[in-house]
N, CA, C and O atoms as a printed pandas DataFrame, in Angstrom:
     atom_number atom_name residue_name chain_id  residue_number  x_coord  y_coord  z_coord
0              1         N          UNK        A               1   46.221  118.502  -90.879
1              2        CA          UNK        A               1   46.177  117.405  -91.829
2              3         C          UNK        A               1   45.705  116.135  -91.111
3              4         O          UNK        A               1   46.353  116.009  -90.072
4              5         N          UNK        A               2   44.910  115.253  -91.263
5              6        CA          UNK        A               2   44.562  114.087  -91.110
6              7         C          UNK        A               2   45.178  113.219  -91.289
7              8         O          UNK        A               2   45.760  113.043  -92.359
8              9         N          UNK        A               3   45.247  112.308  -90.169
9             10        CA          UNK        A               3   46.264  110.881  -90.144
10            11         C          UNK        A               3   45.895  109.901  -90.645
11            12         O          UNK        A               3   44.869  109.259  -90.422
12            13         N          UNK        A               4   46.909  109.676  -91.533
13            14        CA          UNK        A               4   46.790  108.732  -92.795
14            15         C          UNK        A               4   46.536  107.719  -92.533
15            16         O          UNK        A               4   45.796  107.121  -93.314
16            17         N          UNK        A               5   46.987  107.059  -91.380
17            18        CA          UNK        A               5   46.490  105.788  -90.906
18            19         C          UNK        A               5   44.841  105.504  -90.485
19            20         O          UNK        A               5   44.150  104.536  -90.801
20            21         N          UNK        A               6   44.515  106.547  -89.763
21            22        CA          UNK        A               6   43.322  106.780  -89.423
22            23         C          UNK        A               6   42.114  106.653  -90.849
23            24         O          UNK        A               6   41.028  106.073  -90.888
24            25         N          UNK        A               7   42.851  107.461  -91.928
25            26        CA          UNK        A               7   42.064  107.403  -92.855
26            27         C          UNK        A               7   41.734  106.064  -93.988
27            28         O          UNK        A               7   40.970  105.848  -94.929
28            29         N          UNK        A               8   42.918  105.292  -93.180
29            30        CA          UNK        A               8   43.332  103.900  -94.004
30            31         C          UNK        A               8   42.191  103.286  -93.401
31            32         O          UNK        A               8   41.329  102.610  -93.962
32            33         N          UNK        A               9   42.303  103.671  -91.897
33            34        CA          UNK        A               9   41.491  102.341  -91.277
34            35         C          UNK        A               9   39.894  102.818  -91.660
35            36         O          UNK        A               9   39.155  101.834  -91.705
36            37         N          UNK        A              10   39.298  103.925  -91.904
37            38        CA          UNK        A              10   38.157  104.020  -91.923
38            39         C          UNK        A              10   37.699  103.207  -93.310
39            40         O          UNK        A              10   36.734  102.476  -93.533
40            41         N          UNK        A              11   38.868  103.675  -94.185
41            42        CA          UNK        A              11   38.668  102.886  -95.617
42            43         C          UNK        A              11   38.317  101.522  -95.714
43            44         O          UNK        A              11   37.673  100.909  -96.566
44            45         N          UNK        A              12   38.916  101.144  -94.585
45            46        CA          UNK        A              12   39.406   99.889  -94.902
46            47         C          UNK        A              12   37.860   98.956  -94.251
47            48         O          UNK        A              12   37.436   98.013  -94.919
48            49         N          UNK        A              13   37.316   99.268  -93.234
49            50        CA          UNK        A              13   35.585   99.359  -92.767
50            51         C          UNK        A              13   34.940   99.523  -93.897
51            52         O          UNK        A              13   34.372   98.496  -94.268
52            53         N          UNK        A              14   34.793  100.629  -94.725
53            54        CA          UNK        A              14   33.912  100.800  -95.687
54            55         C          UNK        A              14   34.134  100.409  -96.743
55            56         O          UNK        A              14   33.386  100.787  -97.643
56            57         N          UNK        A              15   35.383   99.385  -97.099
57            58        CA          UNK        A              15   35.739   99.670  -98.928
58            59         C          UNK        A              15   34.963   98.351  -99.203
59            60         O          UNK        A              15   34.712   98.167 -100.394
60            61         N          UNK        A              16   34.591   97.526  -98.454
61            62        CA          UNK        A              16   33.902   96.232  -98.906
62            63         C          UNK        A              16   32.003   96.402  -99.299
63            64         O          UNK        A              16   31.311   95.763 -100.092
64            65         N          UNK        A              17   31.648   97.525  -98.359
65            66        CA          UNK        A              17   29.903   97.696  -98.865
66            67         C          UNK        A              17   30.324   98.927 -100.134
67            68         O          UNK        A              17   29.592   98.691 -101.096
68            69         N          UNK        A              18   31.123   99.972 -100.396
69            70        CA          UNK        A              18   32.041  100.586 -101.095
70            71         C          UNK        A              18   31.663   99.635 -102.643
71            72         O          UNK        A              18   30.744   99.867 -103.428
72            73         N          UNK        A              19   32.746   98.496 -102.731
73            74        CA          UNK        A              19   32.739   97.704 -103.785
74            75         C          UNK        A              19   31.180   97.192 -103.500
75            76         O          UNK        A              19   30.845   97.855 -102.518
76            77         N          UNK        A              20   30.443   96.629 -103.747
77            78        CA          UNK        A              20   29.095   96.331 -103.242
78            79         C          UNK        A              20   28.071   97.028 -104.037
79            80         O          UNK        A              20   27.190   96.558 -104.756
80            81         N          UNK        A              21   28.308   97.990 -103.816
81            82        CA          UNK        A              21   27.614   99.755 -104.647
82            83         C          UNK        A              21   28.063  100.345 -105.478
83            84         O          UNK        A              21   27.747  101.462 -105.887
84            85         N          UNK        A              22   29.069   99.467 -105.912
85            86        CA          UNK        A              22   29.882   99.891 -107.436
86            87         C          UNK        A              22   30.861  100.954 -107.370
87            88         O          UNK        A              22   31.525  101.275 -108.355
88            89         N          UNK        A              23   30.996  101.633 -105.991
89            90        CA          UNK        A              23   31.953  102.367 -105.876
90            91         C          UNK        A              23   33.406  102.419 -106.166
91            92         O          UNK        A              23   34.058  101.392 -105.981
92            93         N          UNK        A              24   33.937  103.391 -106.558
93            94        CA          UNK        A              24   35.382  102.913 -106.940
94            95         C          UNK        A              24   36.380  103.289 -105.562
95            96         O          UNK        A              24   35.750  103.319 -104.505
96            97         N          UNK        A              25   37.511  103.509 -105.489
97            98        CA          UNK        A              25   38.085  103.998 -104.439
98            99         C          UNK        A              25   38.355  105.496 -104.918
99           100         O          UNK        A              25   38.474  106.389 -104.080
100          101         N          UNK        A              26   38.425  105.686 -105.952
101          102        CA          UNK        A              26   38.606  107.280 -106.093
102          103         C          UNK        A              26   37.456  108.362 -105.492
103          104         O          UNK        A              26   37.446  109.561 -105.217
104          105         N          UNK        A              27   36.612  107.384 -105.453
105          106        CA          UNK        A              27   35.389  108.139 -105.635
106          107         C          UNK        A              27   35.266  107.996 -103.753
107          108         O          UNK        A              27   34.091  108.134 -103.414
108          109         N          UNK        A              28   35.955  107.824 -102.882
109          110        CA          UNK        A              28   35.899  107.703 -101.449
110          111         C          UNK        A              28   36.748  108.636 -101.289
111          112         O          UNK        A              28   37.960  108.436 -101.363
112          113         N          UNK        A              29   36.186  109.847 -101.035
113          114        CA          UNK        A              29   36.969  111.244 -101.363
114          115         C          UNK        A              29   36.179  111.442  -99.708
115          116         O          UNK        A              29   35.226  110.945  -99.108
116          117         N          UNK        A              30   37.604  112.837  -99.364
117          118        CA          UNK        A              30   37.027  113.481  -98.006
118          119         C          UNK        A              30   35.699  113.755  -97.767
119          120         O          UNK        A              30   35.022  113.569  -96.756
120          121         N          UNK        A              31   35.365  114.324  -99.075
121          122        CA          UNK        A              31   33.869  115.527  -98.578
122          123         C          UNK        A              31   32.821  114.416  -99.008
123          124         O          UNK        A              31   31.643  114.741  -99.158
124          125         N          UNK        A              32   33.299  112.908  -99.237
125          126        CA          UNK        A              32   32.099  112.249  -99.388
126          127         C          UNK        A              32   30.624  112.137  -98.248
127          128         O          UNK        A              32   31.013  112.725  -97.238
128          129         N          UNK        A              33   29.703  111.831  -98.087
129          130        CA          UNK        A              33   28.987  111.924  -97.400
130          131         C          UNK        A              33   28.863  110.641  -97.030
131          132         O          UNK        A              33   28.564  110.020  -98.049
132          133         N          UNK        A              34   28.918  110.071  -96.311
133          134        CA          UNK        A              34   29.231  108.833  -95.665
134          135         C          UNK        A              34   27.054  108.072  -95.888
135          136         O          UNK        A              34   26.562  106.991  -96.212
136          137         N          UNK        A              35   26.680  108.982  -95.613
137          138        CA          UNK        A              35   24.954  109.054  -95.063
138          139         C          UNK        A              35   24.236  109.507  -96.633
139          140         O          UNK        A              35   23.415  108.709  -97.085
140          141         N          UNK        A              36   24.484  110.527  -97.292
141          142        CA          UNK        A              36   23.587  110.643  -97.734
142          143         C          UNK        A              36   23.926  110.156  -99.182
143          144         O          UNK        A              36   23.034  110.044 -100.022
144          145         N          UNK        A              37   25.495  109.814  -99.507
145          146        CA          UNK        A              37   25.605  108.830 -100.626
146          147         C          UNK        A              37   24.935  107.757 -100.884
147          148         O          UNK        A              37   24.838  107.244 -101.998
148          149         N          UNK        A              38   24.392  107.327  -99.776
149          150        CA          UNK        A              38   24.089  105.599  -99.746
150          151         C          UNK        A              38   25.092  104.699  -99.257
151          152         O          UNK        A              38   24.906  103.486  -99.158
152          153         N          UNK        A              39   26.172  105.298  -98.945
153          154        CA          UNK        A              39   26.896  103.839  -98.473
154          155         C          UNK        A              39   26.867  103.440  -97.074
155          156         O          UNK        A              39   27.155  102.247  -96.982
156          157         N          UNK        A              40   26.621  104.000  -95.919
157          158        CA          UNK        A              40   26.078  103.862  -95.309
158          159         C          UNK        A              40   24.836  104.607  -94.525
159          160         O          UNK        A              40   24.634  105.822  -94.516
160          161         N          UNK        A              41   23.735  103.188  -93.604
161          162        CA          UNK        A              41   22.262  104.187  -93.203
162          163         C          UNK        A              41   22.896  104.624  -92.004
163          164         O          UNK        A              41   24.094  104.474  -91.763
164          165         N          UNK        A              42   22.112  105.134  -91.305
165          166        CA          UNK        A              42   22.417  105.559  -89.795
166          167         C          UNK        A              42   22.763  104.937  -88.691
167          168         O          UNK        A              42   23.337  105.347  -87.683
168          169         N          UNK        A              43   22.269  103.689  -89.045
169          170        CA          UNK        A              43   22.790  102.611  -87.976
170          171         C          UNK        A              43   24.295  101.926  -88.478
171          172         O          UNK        A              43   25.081  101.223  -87.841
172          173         N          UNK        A              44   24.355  102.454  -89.946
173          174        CA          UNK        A              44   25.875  101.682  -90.362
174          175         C          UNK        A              44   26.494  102.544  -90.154
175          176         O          UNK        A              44   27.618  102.213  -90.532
176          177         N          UNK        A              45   26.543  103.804  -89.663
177          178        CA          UNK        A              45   27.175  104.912  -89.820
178          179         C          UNK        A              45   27.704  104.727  -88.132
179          180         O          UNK        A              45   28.927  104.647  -88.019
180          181         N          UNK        A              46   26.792  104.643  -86.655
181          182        CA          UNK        A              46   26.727  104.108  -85.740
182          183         C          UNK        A              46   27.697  103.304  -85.324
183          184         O          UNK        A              46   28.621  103.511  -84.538
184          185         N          UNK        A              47   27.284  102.031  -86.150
185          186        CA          UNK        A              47   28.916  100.811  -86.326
186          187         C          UNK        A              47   30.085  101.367  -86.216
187          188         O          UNK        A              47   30.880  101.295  -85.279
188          189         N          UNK        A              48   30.199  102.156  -87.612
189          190        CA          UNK        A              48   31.091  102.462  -88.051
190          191         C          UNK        A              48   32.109  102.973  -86.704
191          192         O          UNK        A              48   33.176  102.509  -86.301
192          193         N          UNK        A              49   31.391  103.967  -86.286
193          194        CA          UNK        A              49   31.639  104.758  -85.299
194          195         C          UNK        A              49   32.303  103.823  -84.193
195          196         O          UNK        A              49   33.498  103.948  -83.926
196          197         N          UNK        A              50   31.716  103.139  -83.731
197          198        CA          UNK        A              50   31.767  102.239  -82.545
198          199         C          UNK        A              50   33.108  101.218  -83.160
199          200         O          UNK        A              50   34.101  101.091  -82.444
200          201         N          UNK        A              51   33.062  100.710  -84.151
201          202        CA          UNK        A              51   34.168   99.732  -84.121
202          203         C          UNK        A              51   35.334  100.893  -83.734
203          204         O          UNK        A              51   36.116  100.926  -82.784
204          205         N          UNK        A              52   35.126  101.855  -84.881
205          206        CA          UNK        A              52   36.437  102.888  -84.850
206          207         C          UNK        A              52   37.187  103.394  -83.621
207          208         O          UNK        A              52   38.315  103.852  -83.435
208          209         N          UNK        A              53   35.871  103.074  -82.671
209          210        CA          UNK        A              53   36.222  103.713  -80.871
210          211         C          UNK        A              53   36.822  102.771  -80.380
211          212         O          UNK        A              53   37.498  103.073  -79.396
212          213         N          UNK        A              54   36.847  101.332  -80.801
213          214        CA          UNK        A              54   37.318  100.251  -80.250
214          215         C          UNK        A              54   38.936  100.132  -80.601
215          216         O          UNK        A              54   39.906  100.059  -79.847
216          217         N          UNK        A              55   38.820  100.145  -82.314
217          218        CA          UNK        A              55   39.966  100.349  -82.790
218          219         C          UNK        A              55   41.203  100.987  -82.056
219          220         O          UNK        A              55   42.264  100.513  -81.651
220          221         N          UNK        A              56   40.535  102.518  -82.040
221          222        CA          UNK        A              56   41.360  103.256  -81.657
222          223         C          UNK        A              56   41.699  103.655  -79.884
223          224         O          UNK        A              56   42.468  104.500  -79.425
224          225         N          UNK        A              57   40.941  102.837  -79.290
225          226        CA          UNK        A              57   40.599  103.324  -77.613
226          227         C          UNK        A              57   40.327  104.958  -77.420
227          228         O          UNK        A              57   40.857  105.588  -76.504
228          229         N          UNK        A              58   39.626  105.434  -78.189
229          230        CA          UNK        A              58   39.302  106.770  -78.113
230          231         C          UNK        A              58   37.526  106.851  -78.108
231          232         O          UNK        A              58   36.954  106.172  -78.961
232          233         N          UNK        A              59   36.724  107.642  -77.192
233          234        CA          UNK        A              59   35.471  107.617  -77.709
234          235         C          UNK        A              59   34.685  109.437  -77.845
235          236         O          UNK        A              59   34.949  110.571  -77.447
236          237         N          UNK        A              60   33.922  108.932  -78.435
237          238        CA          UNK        A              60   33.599  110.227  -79.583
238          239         C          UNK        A              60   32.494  110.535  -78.992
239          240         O          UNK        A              60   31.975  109.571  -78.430
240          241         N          UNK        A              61   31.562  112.168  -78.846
241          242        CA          UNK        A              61   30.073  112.112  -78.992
242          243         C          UNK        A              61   29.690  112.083  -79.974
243          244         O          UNK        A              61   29.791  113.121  -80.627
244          245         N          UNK        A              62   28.877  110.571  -80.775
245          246        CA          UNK        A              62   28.316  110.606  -81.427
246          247         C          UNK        A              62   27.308  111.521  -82.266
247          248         O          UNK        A              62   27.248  111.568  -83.495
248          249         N          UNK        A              63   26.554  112.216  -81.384
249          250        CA          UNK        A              63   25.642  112.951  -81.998
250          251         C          UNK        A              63   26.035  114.180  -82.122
251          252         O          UNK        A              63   25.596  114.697  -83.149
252          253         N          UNK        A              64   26.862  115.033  -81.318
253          254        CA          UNK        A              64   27.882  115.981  -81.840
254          255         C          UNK        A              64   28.165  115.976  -83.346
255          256         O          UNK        A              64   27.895  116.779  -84.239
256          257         N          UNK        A              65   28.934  114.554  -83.318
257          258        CA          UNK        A              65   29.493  114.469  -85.101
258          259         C          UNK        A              65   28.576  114.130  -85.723
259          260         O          UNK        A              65   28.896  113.975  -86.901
260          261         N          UNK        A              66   27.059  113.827  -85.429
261          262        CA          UNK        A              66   26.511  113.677  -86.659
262          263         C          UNK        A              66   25.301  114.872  -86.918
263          264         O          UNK        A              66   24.364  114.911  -87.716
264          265         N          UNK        A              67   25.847  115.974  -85.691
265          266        CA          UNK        A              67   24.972  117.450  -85.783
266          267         C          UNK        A              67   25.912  118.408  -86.562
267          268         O          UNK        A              67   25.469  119.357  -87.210
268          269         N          UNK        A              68   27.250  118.108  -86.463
269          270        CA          UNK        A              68   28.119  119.129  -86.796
270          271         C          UNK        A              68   28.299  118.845  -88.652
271          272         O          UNK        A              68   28.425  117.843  -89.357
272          273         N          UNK        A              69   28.211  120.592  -88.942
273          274        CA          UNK        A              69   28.294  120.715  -90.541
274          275         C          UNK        A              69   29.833  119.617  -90.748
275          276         O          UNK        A              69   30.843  119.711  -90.050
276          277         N          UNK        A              70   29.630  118.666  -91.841
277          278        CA          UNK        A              70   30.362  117.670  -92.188
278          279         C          UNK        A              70   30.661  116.907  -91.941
279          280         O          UNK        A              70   31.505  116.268  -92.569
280          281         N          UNK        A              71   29.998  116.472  -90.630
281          282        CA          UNK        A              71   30.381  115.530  -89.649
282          283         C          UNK        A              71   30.192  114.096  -89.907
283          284         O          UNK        A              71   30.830  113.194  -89.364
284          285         N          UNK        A              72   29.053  113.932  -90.975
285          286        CA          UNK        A              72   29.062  112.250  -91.626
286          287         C          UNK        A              72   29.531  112.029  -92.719
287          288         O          UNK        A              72   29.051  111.168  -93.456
288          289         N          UNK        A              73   30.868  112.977  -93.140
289          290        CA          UNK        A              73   31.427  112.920  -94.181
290          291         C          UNK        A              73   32.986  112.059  -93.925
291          292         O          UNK        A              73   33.444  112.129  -92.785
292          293         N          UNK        A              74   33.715  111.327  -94.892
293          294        CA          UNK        A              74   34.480  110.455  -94.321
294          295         C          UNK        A              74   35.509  111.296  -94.027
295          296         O          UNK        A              74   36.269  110.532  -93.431
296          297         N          UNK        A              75   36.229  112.735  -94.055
297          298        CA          UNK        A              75   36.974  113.374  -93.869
298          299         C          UNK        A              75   36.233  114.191  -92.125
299          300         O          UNK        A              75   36.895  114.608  -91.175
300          301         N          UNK        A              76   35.216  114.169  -92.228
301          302        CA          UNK        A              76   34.410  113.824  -90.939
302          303         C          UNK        A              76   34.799  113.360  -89.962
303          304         O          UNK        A              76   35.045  113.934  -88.901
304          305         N          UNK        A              77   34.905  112.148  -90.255
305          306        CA          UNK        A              77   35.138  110.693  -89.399
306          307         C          UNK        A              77   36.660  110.712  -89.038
307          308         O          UNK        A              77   37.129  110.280  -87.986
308          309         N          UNK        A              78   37.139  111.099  -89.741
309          310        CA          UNK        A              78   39.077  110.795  -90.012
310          311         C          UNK        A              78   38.904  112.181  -89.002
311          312         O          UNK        A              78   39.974  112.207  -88.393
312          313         N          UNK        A              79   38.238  113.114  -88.625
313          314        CA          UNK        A              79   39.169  114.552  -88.446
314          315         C          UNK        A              79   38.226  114.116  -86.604
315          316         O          UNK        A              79   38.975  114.237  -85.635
316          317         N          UNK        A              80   37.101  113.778  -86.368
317          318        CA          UNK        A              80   36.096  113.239  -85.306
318          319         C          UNK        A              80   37.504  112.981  -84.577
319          320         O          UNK        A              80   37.959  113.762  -83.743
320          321         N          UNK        A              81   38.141  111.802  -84.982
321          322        CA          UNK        A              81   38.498  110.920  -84.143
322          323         C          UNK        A              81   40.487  111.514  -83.871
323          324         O          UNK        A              81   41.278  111.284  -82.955
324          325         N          UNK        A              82   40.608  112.267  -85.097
325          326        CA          UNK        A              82   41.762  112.525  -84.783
326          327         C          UNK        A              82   42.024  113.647  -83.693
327          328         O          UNK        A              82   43.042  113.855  -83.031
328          329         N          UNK        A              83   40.740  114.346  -83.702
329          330        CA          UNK        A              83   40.698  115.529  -82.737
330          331         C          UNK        A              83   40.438  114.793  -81.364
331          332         O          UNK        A              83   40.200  115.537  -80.413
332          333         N          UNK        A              84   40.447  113.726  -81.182
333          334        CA          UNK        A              84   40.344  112.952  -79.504
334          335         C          UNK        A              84   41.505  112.419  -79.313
335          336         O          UNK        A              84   41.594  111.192  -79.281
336          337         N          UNK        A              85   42.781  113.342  -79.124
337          338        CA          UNK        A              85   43.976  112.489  -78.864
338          339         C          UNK        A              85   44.220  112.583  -77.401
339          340         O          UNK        A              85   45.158  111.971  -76.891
C-alpha cells in the first residue's frame, strides 16, 4: 500500500496546475498519467521529481521511472519514491 503522506505531498505539487486544467481532485486517481493527461510535460514531470527528492531526502533514477510500465503515473510517483526507503 502506498504512503498516504507521500501521496498527499505529490498532490499537493500538482493540485494547483490540476485546478488550472479544470481538473477536479477526484479525477487525480492512481493510474492517472501524470504525462500523457496533460498535466504535466516532461520537464514538469522532471521538477516534479526533483522537488520530491528534496522533499523527501531520497533520490530516484529518473529514467528508470519514466521507462518502467506506469512509471509517469501518479500512483507511479507515490510507489517510485516509496520503494527508496
Amino acid at each position: 500500500m502506498a504512503d498516504p503522506h507521500l501521496r498527499d505531498t505529490v498532490l499537493s505539487l500538482i493540485a494547483q496546475r490540476a485546478a488550472r486544467l479544470g481538473m477536479s481532485t477526484s479525477e487525480l486517481t492512481d493510474d492517472l498519467d501524470l504525462l500523457r493527461s496533460g498535466l504535466l510535460d516532461s520537464l514538469g514531470f522532471v521538477d516534479l521529481v526533483v522537488d520530491l527528492e528534496k522533499r523527501t531526502g531520497k533520490e530516484v533514477d529518473l529514467i528508470a521511472a519514466m521507462d518502467r510500465p506506469g512509471g509517469t503515473t501518479l500512483g507511479g510517483v507515490v510507489e517510485l519514491f516509496a520503494r527508496q526507503a
